[in-house]
C-alpha positions in Angstrom: 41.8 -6.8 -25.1 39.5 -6.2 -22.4 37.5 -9.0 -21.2 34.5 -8.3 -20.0 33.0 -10.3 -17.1 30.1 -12.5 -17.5 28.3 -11.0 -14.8 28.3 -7.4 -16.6 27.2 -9.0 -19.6 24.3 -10.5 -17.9 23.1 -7.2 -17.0 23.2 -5.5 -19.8 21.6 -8.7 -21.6 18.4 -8.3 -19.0 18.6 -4.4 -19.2 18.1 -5.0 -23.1 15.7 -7.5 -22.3 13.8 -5.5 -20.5 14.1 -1.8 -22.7 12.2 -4.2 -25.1 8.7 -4.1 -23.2 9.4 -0.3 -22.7 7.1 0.8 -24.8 5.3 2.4 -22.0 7.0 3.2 -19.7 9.4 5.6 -19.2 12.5 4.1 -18.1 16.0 5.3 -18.5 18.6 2.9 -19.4 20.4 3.7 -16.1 17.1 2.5 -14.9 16.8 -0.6 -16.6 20.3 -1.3 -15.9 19.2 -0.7 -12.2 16.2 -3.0 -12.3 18.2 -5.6 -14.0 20.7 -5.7 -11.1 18.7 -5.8 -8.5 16.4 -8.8 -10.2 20.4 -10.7 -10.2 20.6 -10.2 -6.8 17.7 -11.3 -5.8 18.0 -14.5 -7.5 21.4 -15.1 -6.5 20.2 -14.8 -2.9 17.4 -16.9 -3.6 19.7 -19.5 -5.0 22.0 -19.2 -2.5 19.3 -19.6 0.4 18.4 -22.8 -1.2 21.9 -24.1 -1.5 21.9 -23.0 2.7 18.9 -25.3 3.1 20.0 -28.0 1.1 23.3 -28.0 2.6 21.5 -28.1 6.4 19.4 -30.8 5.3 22.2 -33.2 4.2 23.9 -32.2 7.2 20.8 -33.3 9.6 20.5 -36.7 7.8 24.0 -37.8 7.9 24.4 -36.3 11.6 21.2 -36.3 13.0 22.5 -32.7 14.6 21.5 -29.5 13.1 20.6 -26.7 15.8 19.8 -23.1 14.5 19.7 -24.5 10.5 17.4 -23.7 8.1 15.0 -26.7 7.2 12.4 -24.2 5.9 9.9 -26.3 4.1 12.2 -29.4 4.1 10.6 -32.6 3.2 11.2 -35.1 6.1 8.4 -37.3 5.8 8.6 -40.7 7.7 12.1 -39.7 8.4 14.4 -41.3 11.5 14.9 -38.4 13.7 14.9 -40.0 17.0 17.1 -37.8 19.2 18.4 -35.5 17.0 19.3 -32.2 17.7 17.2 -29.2 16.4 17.1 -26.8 18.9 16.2 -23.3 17.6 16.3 -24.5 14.4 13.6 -23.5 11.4 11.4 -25.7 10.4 8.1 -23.2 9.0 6.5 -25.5 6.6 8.8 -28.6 7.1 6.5 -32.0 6.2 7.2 -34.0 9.1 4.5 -36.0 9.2 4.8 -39.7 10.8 9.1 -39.2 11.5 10.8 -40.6 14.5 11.4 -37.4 16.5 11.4 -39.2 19.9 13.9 -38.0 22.2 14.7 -35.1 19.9 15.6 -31.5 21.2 13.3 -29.6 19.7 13.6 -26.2 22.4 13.1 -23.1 20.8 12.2 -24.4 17.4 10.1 -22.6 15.1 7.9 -25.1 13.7 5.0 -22.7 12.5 2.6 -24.5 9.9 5.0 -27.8 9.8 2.8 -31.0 9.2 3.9 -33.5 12.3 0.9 -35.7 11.7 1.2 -39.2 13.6 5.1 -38.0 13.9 6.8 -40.0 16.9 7.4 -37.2 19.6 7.8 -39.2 22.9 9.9 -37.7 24.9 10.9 -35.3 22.7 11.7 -31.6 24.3 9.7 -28.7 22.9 10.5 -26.6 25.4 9.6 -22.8 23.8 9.1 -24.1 20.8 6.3 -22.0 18.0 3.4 -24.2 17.3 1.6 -21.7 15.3 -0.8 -23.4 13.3 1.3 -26.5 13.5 -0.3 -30.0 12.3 -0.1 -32.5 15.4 -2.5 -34.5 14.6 -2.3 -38.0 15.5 1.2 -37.5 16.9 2.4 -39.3 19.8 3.5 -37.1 22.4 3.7 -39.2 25.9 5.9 -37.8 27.8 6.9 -34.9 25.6 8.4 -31.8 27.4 6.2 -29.0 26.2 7.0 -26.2 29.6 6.1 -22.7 28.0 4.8 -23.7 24.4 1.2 -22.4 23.1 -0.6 -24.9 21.5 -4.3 -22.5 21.2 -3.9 -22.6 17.1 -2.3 -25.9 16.8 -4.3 -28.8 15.8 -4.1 -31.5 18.3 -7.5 -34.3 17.4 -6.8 -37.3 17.7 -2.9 -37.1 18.9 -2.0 -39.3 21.6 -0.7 -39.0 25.7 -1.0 -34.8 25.2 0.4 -33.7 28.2 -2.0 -32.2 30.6 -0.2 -28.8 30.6 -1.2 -28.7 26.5 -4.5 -27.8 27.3 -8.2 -27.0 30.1 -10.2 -29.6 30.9 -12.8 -28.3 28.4 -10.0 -29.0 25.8 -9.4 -32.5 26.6 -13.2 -33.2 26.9 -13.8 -31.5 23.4 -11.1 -33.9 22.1 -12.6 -37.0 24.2 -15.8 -36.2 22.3 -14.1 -35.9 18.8 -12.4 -39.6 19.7 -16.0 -40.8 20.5 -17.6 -39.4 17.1 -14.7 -41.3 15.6 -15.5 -44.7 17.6 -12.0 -44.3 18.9 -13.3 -45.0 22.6 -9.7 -45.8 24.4 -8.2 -42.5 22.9 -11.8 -40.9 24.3 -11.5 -42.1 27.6 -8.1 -41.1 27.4 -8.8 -37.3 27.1 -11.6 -37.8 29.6 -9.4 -38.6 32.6 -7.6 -35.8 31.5 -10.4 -33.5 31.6 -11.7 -34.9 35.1 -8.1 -34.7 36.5 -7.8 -30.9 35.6 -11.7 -30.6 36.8 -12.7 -32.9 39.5 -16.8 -31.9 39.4 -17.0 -32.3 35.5 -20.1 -33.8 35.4 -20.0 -34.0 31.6 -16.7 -35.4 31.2 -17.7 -38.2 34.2 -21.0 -39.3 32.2 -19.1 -39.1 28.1 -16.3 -41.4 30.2 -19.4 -43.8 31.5 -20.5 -44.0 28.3 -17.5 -44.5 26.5 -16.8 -47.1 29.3 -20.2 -48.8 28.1 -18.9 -48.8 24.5 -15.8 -50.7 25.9 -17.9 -53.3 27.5 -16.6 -52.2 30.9 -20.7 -51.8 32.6 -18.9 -51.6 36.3 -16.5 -48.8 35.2 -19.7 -47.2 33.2 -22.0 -47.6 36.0 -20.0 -45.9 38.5 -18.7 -43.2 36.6 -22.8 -42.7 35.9 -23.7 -42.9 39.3 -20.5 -39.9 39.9 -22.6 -37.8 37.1 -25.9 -38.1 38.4 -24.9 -37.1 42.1 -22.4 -34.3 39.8 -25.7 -32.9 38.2 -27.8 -33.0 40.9 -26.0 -30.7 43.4 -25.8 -28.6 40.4 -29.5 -28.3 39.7 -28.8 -29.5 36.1 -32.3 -31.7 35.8 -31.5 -32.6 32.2 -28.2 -34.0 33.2 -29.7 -35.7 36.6 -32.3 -37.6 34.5 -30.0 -38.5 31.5 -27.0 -40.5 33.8 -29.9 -41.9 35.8 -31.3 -43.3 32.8 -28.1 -44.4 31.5 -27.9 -46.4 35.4 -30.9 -48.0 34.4 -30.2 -49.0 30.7 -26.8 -50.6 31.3 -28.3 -52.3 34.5 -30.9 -53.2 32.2 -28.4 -54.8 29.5 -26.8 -57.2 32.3 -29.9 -58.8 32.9 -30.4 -62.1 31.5 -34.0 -62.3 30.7 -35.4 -63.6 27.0 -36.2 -59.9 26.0 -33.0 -58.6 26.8 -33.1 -57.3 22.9 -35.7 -54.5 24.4 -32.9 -52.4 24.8 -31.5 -52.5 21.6 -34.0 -49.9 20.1 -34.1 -47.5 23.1 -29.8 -47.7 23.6 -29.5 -46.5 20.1 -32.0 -43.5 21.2 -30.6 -43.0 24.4 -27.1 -42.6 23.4 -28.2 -40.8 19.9 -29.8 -38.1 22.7 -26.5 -38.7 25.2 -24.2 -37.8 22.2 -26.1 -34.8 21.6 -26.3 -33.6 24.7 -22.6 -34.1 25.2 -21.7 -32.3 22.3 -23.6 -29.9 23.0 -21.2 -28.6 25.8 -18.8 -26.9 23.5 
């Protein structure tokens, strides 16, 4: 007796399956047969990609060493991954969002859409690394290693040390200025000495920094960096900007005087800076 593998019957089974909602269509059963095989395939490969993945993922827990695998997608959410070794690896898609990556070797890496937000990447190496559309916000990345990666689609607010290379001094003074609109002021200031390191006559960044300074309660830091702005403006021939750190001179000077009516301010800061935050913004 002939026995007849399971596979085979499987076919046919599907090919019958399928003849069933030929009503209109004008399929042979050679066809069908074809059709049905090739749908086997496909989910064989499918199911076999996913044992792949599953079998990578296991390995990068227990090992904390997986270059080259495929953690498409993988769910490693809050994960300890503190130097482990990824190089090259896939991660599109991978949730990676507030893990312990510092000190991992990330080079070459192909973390395209993968969610680090608030991850741990200090010191981490991202050396050639794809950061398509890759979620960094929040992350830490002080001292990260990030020669010859492209970050221009990658969302970066709010992540903290970004390595000057990452980006212009217009980019760190757009993110100072997010970090202000969020009353984060020592993230703000942050991305300000950024942006005046890249850009020594930044007039804007100096005068956001003096008054994210003021915010900080620091009125000789504020004052001087106003006093850099002003002079910044002026050889400029910006008027608007001259007469906008000159009146923030006078207003904090103002503040530190200790007369009854020192509340006089109160009103015309919350003007003043409503106008300064305006005018800030309106920069990019």
């Amino acid at each position: 007796m002939t026995v007849v593998p399971a596979i085979v019957i499987y076919i046919l089974s599907l090919a019958h399956l399928l003849s069933t909602f030929n009503f209109q269509l004008n399929y042979t059963p050679m066809k069908l047969t074809t059709i049905a095989t090739t749908i086997l395939l496909i989910t064989s490969f499918a199911g076999t990609a996913q044992a792949e993945n599953s079998s990578d993922l296991r390995k990068l827990l227990s090992t904390k060493s997986c270059p080259q695998c495929d953690l498409n997608g993988a769910g490693l959410v809050m994960n300890d991954l503190s130097g482990a070794k990824l190089e090259r690896a896939n991660l599109i898609g991978a949730n990676l969002s507030q893990a312990n990556l510092s000190g991992a070797d990330l080079r070459g890496a192909n973390l395209t859409g993968a969610s680090l937000h608030g991850a741990n990447l200090t010191g981490a190496d991202l050396r050639g690394a794809t950061l398509t559309s890759t979620d960094l916000r929040s992350a830490y990345l002080t001292n990260a290693n990030v020669q010859g990666i492209d970050v221009r689609s990658a969302y970066l607010e709010g992540a903290i040390g970004i390595p000057t290379a990452l980006g212009t001094a217009e980019d760190f003074y757009k993110w100072g200025c997010l970090e202000w609109q969020k009353n984060d002021y020592s993230s703000a200031v942050e991305n300000f000495d950024r942006a005046i390191s890249l850009k020594p006559q930044f007039s804007n960044a100096y005068l956001a920094r003096a008054m994210t300074k003021f915010r900080l309660q620091d009125d000789s830091g504020a004052v001087k960096d106003a006093m850099v702005a002003e002079r910044l403006f002026f050889a400029q021939s910006d008027r608007q900007g001259t007469q906008v750190a000159k009146a923030l001179i006078e207003k904090i000077k103002l503040a530190n005087k200790p007369t009854p009516s020192s509340d006089v301010g109160n009103g015309n800061f919350v003007d003043l800076f409503t106008n300064l935050s305006s005018t800030l913004l309106n920069f990019f």
